[in-house]
Every structure is written in C-alpha cells, then in structure tokens.
C-alpha positions in Angstrom: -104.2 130.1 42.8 -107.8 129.6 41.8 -108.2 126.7 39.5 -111.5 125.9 36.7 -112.2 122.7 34.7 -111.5 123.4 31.2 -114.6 121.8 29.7 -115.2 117.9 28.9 -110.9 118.0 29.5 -111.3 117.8 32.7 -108.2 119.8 33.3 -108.2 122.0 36.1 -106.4 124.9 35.1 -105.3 128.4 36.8 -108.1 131.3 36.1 -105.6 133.3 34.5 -103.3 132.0 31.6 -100.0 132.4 30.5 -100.7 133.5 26.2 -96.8 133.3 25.0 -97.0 135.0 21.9 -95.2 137.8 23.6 -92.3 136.3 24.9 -91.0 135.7 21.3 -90.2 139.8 21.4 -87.6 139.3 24.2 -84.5 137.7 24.6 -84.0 134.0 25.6 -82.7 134.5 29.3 -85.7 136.8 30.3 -88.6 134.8 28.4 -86.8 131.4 30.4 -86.9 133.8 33.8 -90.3 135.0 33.1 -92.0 131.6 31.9 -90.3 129.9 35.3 -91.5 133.0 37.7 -95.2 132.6 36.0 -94.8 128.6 37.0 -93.2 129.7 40.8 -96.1 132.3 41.1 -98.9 129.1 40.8 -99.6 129.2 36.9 -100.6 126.3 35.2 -101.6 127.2 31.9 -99.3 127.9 29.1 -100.7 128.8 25.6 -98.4 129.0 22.4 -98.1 128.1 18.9 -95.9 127.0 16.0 -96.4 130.4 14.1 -95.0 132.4 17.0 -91.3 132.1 15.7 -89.4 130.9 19.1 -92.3 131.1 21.5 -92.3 127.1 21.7 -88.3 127.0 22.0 -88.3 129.3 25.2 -91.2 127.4 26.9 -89.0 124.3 26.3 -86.0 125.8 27.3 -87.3 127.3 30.3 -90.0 124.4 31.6 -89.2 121.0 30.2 -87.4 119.7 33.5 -91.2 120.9 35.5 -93.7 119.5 32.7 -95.6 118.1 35.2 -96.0 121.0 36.9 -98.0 122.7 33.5 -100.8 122.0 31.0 -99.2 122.9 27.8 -101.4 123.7 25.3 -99.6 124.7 21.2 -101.5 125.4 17.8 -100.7 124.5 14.5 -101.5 126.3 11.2 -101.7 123.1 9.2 -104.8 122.7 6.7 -104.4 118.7 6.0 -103.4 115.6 8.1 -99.7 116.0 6.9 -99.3 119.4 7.7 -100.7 119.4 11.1 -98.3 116.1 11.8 -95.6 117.5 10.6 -95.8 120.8 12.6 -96.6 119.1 15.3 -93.5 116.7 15.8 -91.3 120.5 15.1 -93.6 121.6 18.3 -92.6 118.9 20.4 -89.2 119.5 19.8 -88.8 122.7 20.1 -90.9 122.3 23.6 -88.8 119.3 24.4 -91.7 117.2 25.4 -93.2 113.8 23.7 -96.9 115.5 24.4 -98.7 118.6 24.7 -102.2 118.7 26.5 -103.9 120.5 24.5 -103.8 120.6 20.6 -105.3 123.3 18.4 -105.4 123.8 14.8 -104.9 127.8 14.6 -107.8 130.0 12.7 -108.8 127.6 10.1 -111.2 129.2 7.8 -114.0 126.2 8.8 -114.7 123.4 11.2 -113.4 121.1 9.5 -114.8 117.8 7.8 -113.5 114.4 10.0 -114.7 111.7 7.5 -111.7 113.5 5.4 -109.1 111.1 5.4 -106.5 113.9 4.5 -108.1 116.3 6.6 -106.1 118.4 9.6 -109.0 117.3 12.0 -108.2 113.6 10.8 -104.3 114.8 11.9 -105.4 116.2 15.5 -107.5 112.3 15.9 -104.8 110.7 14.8 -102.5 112.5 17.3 -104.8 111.9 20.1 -104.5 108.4 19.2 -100.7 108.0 18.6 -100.7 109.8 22.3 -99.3 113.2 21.4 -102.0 115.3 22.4 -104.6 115.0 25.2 -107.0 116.8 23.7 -107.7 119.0 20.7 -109.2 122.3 20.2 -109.4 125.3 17.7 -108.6 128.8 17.7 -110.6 131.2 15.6 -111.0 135.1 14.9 -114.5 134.3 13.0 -117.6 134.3 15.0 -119.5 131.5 12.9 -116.4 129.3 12.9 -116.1 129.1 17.1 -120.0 128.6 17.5 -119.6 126.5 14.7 -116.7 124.4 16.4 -118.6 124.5 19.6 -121.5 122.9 18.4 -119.8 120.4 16.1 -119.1 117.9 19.8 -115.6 117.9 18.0 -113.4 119.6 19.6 -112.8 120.0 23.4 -111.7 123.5 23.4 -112.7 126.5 22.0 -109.9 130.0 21.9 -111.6 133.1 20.7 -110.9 136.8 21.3 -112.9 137.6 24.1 -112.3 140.6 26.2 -114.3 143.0 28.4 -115.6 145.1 26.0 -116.7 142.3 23.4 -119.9 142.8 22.0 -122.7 140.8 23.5 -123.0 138.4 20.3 -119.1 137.5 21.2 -120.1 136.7 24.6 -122.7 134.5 23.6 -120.3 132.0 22.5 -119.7 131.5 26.4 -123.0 129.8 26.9 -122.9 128.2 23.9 -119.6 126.3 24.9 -121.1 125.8 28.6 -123.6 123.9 27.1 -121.8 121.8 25.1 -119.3 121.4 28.0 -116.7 122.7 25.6 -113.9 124.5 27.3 -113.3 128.0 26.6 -109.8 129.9 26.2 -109.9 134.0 25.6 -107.4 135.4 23.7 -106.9 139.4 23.2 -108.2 139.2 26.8 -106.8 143.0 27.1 -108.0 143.8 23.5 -104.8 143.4 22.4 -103.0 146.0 24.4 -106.5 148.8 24.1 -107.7 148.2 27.5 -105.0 149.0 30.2 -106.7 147.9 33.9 -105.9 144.5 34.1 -107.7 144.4 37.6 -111.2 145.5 35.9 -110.2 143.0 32.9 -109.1 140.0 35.8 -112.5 141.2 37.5 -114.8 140.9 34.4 -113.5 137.0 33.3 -113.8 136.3 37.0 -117.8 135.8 36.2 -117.5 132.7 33.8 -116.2 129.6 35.7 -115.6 128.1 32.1 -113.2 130.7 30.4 -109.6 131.1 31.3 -108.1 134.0 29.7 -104.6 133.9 28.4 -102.8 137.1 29.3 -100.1 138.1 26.6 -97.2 138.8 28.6 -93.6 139.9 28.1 -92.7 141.6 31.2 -91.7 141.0 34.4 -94.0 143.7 36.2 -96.9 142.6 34.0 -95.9 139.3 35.1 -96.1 140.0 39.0 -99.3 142.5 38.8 -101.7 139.2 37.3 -99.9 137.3 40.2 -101.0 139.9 42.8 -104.5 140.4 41.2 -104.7 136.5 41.4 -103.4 136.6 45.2 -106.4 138.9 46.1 -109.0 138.3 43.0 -111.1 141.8 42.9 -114.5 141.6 42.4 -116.5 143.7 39.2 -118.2 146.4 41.0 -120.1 149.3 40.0 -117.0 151.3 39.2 -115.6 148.7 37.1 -119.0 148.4 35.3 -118.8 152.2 34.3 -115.6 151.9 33.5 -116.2 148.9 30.9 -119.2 150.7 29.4 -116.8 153.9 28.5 -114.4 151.7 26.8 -117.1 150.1 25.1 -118.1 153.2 23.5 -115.2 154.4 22.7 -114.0 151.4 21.0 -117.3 150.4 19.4 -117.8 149.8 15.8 -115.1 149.1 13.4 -111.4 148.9 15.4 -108.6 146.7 14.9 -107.8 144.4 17.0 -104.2 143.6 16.4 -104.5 140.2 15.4 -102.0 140.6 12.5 -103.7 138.1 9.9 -103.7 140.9 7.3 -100.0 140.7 7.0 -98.1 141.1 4.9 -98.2 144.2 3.7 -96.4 145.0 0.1 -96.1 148.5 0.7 -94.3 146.8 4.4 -97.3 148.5 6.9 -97.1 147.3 10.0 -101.1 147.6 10.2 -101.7 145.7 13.7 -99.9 148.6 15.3 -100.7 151.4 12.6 -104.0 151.0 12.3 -104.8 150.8 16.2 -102.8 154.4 16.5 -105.5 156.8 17.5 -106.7 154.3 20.2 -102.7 153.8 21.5 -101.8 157.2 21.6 -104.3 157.9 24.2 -103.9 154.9 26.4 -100.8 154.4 26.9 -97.5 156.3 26.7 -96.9 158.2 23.5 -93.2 158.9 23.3 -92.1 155.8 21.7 -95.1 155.9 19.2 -94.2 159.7 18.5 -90.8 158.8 18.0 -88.4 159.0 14.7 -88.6 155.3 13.9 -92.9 155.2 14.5 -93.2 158.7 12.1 -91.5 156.7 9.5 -93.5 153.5 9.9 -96.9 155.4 9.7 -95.7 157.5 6.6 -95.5 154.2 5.0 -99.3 154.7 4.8 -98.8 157.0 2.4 -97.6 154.5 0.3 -100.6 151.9 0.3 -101.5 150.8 -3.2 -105.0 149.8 -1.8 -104.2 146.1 -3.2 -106.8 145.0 -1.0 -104.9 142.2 0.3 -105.5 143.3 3.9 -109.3 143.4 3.2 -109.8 140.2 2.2 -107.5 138.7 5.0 -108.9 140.6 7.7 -111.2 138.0 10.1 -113.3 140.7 11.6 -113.8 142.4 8.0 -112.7 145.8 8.1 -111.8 148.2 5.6 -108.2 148.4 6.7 -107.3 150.7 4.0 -109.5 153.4 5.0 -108.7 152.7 8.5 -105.2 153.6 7.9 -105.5 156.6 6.0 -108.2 157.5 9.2 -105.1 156.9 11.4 -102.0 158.4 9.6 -104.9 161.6 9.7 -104.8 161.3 13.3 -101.6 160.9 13.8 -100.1 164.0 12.2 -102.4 166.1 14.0 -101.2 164.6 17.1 -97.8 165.4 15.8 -99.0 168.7 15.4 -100.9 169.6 18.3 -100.7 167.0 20.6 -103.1 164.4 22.1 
C-alpha cells in the first residue's frame, strides 16, 4: 500500500487511515477481527481517542502483540497538564502499549499557551519527554483554531474535518500545513456518512501527498472496499469532478456534520443523526431511519425547549434548533409521501 510522510514526523504512513471511532458500536470479537484484517490488508495508521468509550480497549485487544507493525495515534480531552497525564496513562492501558506515536489533545477551544506551567500543551511536552508520545498534534472542528495550530510551529499534526466537498477556505488549511511541514490527518473524510462513493472520496484525497484521511469504519465490507480501492487507487476524473460539484450543492450552506459536540440534549435528541435526516434519507437506505424506533427518536424534536445548549456548543455554528424542526418537517412528509 501507498505510503506519505506525515509532516516534520517523518512517519510514513498508509494514504488511507483506519479512524476507530466506529468500532466502539460493535462488539469486541468483530472490532478485534476487523482492526487485525485492516493491519493484514497493509494499514498502518490507526486513529482513536479516550472519549470514544472502548475504541482504545479493542485496538489493544486486537493489535498489542503487532505494535510494531502500526503508528498509533490517540487524543485526549484534557484542558490542563494533569488532565491530559492522567488520560493518557488510562490510554496506554487500555491500548496495552507504554507509547503511542502520535498524541493529540482533542478540540480544544484554542491553541494553547506553552509557557503555562499547568497547561495541557505543557502535558503533551512533558509526555514527549517522559517518552510516551512521539509526537503531538491537535484535533479541531474550528477553522481559526487548526490554522491557528498550524502556524503556531507547535504541534506536528494537524486533524480537521476535511472531506470532498469542503469549502475552499477548509482546504486552504492544506497548504497552510504544507508549508509549515505540519502533517495533516482528515477526519469526516465521507462527511460523516453524507457522501457515499468512497472511490470518488479515495480519488479526491489522492491529490494531497500530505493528508491521510481516516476512514470511520465498522464493517467488514467497508473494510475490504478501501482495501480494494487502495489495491488499484482510481484517479479523479471528470466524472468524479461532476459528481463532487453536485454534492457540493446540495450540501452547501448550513448542514450538520455529525460531529456530536452539541450533546447532550435535555430533551434526549439524538441531533448528529436527527438533524442530518433529510440528507440520510436520500443517500442511503431508508428503512431503518423510517422505522418504529427512528419515528420516535425524531418526535423527540417536538419536545425541544430551545435551551440553546446545542447552539452554543455547536463548532461550526449552526442554529441547530431550527435545523431540527427543518428536519422533523421533512421527515413526516417523507412518512407521508415518500422520498
């Protein structure tokens, strides 16, 4: 499998990524069979964090007798220098390893200041040092926070949500990280779920020798179609172009990208799925999300006190409020009528 140097790490990593926030959804024997096949199939990169309940456990389970064999990288939600020591030593447990490669504090709402003695970034150096990480990164939702990060010369690795159909200001952060030899890591590579042709998606990141996406993955078929893509890398043509610039417009403006930082929800909403329903139900299969058990999560819209909670949490601000009662809208005249 292809391989690119992540940035001033000098890793050389696979082109596409294993993102393991999904494998937390399945049980342990098919996340260990999955994360092992992904490792049998040539992939080298495996992307967690502490805040995806047993994502770390499973990766340990299933890869700590082949550590050699990966470049681990976790994330840590910590906001001072004890925080992001202490949730580190519970990621090295759980992924039964005394290092991971790459270290990442996870959506921080600013760089960071390092002459803070009590600072997380003063935790990440003093990991580095200590010899539990490699190298550090961050992971961000916010626009000025990566470009921010990029620029700063302190971090090695930049993850943002980066797909085909980001906007052109989005993308920007690629060249910005190029030439500050930072290397980059796109999350939400399949716009969380919205855009279904992984071959034009694999095609697309294909162009940047600097970005390695991290596909979210939790089946074995989605599992073996990256490997075959990978096997026989397509190439963006003019087909795939026109297809991009269709999803683009349909998707532009204000959507949700399913990141699920505006949870939780008092009125119990599960917005990353609710308030993505228009766009779901007509790409992808709709007899689960017309189902008994999806009617009643979506009449839980109905019940939204409009605390604002969402709002102020989301990272890409959107009026989630309004974008629910927009989708519950849509979703009983799809009940109604159809799609």
């Amino acid at each position: 499998m292809d391989r690119i140097r992540l940035g001033r790490t000098g890793l050389m990593v696979t082109r596409s990524g294993f993102g393991a926030l999904p494998i937390q959804r399945v049980p342990m024997d098919e996340a260990v069979r999955i994360l092992r096949a992904a490792v049998d199939g040539g992939i080298n990169f495996i992307d967690t964090a502490r805040g995806y309940s047993d994502s770390e456990e499973k990766i340990g389970r299933a890869l700590a007798d082949r550590r050699d064999e990966i470049i681990l990288a976790t994330k840590v939600p910590a906001r001072d220098r004890a925080a992001l020591l202490e949730g580190l030593a519970a990621s090295l447990a759980a992924l039964r390893t005394d290092h991971v490669d790459i270290l990442q504090l996870h959506n921080p709402p600013a760089v960071g200041d390092p002459q803070d003695a009590n600072s997380a970034y003063t935790g990440l150096m003093e990991a580095k040092e200590r010899g539990l990480t490699r190298f550090v990164g961050i992971s961000n939702h916010r626009l000025d926070v990566a470009l921010a990060a990029a620029r700063s010369g302190l971090f090695d690795t930049i993850q943002f949500p980066l797909s085909a159909i980001s906007a052109d200001r989005d993308l920007e952060l690629i060249e910005v990280c190029r030439a500050h030899d930072v290397g980059v890591i796109a999350m939400k590579a399949l716009c969380g779920g919205l855009l279904t042709d992984a071959r034009t998606a694999l095609a697309f990141f294909r162009q940047f020798d600097n970005v390695v996406p991290i596909w979210g993955i939790q089946r074995e078929e989605e599992l073996a179609e990256f490997l075959a893509l990978e096997a026989d890398p397509p190439a963006l043509d003019e087909a795939m172009r026109a297809a991009i610039e269709r999803d683009r417009a349909e998707l532009a403006g204000d959507f949700c990208r399913g990141c699920g930082y505006c949870l939780p929800c008092p009125a119990d909403i599960p917005i990353p799925m609710a308030a993505r329903m228009s766009f779901l139900l007509r790409r992808s299969p709709t007899a689960r999300l017309l189902g008994q058990p999806w009617q009643e999560n979506m009449r839980k819209i109905t019940e939204c006190t409009e605390c604002g909670q969402c709002k102020e949490r989301c990272p890409y601000g959107l009026d989630t409020p309004r974008l629910l009662k927009m989708m519950y809208e849509d979703y009983r005249d799809v009940l109604a009528n159809g799609v």
